[in-house]
N, C-alpha and C positions, 0 to 999 in steps of 0.2 A: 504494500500500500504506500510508502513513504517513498519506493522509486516511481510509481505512479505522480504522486503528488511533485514530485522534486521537476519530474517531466512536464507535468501541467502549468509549471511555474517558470521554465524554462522558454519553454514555449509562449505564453504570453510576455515575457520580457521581450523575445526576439520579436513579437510580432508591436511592439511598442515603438522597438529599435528602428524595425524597419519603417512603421509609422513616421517616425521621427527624422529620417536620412530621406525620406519623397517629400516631406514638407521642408526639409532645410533646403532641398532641389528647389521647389517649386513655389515656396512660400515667401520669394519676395523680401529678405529681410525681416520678417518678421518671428516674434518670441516665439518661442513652445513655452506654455507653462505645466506644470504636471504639480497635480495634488494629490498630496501622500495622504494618509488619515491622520498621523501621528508624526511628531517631528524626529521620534527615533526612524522612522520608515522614512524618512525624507532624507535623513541623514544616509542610510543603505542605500537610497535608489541613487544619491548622487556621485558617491564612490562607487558604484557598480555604472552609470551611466560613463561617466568622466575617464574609469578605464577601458571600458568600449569603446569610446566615439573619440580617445585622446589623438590617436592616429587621423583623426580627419579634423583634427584643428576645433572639434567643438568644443566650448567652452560651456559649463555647467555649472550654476552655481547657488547655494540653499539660501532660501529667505522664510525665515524662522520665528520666533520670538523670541531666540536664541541666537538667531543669526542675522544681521542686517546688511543691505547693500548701500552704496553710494552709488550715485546717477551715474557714475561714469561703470561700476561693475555694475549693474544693469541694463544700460547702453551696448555694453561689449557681450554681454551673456546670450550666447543661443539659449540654452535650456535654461529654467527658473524651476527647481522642485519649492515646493511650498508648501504651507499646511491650511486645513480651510478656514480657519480662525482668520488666519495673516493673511489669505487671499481676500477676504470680506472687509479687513482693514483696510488692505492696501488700495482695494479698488472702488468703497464706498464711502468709507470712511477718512480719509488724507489724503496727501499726496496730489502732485502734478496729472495725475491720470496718465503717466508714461507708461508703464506696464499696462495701465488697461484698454490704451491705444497703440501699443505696440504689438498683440498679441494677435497670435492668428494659429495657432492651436492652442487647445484646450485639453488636459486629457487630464481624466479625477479616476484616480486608485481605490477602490473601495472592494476588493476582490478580497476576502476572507476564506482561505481554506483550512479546515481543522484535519 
């Protein structure tokens, strides 16, 4: 069951991954942002994305309640992982509205397997 599980997870990263490399192709300069559930899981997906995609120059970077950007590491960042608290902040509550005018994928993490 756990190599089942290991495989079902494997698989939905690559299929994330791949998500991720047609919109850097074809998405015009615009962010990916990706919302983890929890800002430990936001923490994983950005070391597991940043050693995948380091060879193609993406850059990846957490915005947390833990972790904060300045406009210019948000400027420069393909990927934004996030959490939905600090994505509700960032995009209704403050800010210049740069992330939330720069963004042209969206993708929210909510897959729980036991």
């Amino acid at each position: 069951m756990k190599r089942i599980h290991m495989l079902l997870i494997h698989t939905l990263e690559m299929m994330v991954v791949e998500g991720i490399l047609l919109h850097l192709r074809n998405g015009e300069g615009r962010k990916i942002v990706y919302i983890a559930p929890m800002k430990a899981l936001a923490q994983e997906v950005v070391e597991k994305f940043s050693s995948k995609l380091k060879p193609l120059n993406v850059i990846v970077r957490e915005l947390t309640g833990d972790m904060q950007l300045t406009r210019l590491e948000a400027e420069s960042s393909d990927i934004i992982v996030t959490t939905p608290e600090k994505w509700d902040v960032v995009t209704r509550k403050g800010g210049d509205g740069l992330l939330r005018r720069t963004r042209g994928l969206l993708s929210i993490d909510e897959v729980h397997l036991n």
